[in-house]
C-alpha positions as a Markdown table, in Angstrom:
| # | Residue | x | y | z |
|---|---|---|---|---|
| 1 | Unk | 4.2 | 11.6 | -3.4 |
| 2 | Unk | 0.7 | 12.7 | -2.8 |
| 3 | Unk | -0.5 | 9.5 | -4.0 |
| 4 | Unk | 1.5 | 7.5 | -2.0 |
| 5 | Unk | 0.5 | 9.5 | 1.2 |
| 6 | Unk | -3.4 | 9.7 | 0.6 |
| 7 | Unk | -2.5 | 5.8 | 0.1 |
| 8 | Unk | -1.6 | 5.5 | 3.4 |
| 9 | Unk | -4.1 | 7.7 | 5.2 |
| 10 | Unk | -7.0 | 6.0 | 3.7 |
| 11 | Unk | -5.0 | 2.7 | 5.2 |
| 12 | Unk | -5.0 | 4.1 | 8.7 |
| 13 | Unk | -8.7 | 5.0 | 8.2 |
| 14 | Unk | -9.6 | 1.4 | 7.4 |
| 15 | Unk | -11.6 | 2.7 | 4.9 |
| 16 | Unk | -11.9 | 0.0 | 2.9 |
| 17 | Unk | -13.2 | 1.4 | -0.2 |
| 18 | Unk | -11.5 | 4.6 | -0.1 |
| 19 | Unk | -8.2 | 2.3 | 0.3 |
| 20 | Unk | -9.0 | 0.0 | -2.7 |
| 21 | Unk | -9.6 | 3.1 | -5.0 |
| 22 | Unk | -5.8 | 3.3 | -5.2 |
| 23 | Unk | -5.5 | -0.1 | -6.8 |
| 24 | Unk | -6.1 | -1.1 | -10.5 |
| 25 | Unk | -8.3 | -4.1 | -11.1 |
| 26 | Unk | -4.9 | -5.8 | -12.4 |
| 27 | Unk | -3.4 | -5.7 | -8.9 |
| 28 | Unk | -0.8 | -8.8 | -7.7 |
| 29 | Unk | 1.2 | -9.1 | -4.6 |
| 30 | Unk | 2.4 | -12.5 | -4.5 |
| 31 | Unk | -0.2 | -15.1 | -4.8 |
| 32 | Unk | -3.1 | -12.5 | -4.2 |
| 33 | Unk | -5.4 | -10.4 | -7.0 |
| 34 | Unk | -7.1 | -7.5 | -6.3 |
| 35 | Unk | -10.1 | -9.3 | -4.9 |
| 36 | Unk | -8.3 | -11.8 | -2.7 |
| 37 | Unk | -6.3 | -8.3 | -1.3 |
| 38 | Unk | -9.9 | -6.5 | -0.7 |
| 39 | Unk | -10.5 | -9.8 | 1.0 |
| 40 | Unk | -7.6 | -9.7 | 2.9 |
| 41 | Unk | -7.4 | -6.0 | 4.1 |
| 42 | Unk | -11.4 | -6.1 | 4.6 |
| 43 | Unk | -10.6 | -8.6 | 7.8 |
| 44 | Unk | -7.7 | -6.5 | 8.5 |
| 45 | Unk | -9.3 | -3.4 | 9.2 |
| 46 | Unk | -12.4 | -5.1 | 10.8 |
| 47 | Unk | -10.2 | -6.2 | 13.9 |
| 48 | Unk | -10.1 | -3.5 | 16.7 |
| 49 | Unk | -7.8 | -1.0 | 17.6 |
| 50 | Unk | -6.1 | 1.9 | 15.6 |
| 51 | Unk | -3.6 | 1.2 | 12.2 |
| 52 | Unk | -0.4 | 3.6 | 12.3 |
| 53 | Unk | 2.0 | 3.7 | 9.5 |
| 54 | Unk | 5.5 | 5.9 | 9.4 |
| 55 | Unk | 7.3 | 6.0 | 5.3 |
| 56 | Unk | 10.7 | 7.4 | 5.8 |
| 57 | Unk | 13.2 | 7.5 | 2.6 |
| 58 | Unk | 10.5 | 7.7 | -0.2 |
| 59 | Unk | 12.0 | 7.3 | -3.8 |
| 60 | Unk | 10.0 | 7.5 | -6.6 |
| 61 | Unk | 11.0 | 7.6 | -10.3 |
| 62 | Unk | 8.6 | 7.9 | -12.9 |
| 63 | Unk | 8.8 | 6.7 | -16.6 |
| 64 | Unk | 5.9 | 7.4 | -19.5 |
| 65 | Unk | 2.8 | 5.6 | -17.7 |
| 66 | Unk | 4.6 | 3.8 | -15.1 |
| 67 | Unk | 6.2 | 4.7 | -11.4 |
| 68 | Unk | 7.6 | 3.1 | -8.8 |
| 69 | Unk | 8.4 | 3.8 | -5.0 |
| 70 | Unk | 10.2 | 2.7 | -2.5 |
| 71 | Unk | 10.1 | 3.4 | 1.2 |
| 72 | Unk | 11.1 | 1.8 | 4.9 |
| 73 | Unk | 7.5 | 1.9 | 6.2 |
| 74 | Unk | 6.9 | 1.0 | 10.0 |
| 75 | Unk | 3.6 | -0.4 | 10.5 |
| 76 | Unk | 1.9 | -0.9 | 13.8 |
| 77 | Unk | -1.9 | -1.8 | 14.8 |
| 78 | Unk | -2.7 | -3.0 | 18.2 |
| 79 | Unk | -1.4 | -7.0 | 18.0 |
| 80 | Unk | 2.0 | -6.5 | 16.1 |
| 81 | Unk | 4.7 | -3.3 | 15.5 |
| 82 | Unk | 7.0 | -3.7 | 12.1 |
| 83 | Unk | 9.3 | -2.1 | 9.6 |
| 84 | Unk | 10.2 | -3.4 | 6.0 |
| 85 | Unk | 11.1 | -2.2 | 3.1 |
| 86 | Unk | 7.8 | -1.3 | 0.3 |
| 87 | Unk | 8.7 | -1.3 | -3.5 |
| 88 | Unk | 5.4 | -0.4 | -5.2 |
| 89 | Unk | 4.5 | -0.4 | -9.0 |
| 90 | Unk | 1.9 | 2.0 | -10.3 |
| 91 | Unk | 0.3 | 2.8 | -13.5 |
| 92 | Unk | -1.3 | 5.3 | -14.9 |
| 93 | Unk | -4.8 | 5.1 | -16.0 |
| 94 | Unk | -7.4 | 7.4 | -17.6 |
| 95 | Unk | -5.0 | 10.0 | -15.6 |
| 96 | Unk | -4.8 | 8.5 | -12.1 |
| 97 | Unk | -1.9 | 6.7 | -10.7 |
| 98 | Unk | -3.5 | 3.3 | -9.6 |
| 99 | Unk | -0.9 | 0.4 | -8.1 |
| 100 | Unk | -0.3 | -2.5 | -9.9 |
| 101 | Unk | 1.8 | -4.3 | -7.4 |
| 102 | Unk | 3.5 | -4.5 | -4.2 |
| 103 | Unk | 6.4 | -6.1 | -2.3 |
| 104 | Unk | 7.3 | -5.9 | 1.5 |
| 105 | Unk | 10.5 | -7.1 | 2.9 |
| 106 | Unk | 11.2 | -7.3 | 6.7 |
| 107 | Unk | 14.2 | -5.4 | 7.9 |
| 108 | Unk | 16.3 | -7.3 | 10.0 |
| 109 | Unk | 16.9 | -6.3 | 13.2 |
């Protein structure tokens, strides 16, 4: 749980490196690696205005070297408002919890 909610502070920071220390090298999320995510969240976070997020209903089971958690997360940032549902994979390395992967769903309204 603390992982998952130092995660999301460092997101609302838009500290970009501080953000990217929770992800292993061997990050996917859909078509995107790790650098094409830094890429992607480094634009993010450069546009103006404040980054809030809300997780609600946080699961997380944990087996050997691997987790998982799931959440409703409600993002919203000065253009756009939105809640989905936010499966993550994490892995343990040299005895951190980095994530691996990530999936976002909308929920329908």
């Amino acid at each position: 749980r603390g992982i998952i909610y130092a995660w999301i502070q460092a997101w609302e920071s838009k500290n970009l490196d501080n953000y990217m220390s929770y992800y292993s090298p061997q990050f996917r999320s859909e078509k995107l690696d790790y650098k094409a995510w830094r890429a992607k969240k480094s634009d993010s976070f450069k546009k103006p205005g404040t980054i809030a997020l809300k997780v609600s209903n946080l699961l997380i089971s944990i087996q050997g070297q691997e987790a998982k958690a799931g959440f409703v997360q409600e993002y919203t940032d000065a253009k756009r408002s939105e809640a989905g549902e936010k499966h993550i994979k994490l892995i343990k390395l040299n005895n951190t919890w980095k994530i691996i992967s990530e999936e976002w769903k909308p929920i329908k309204k």
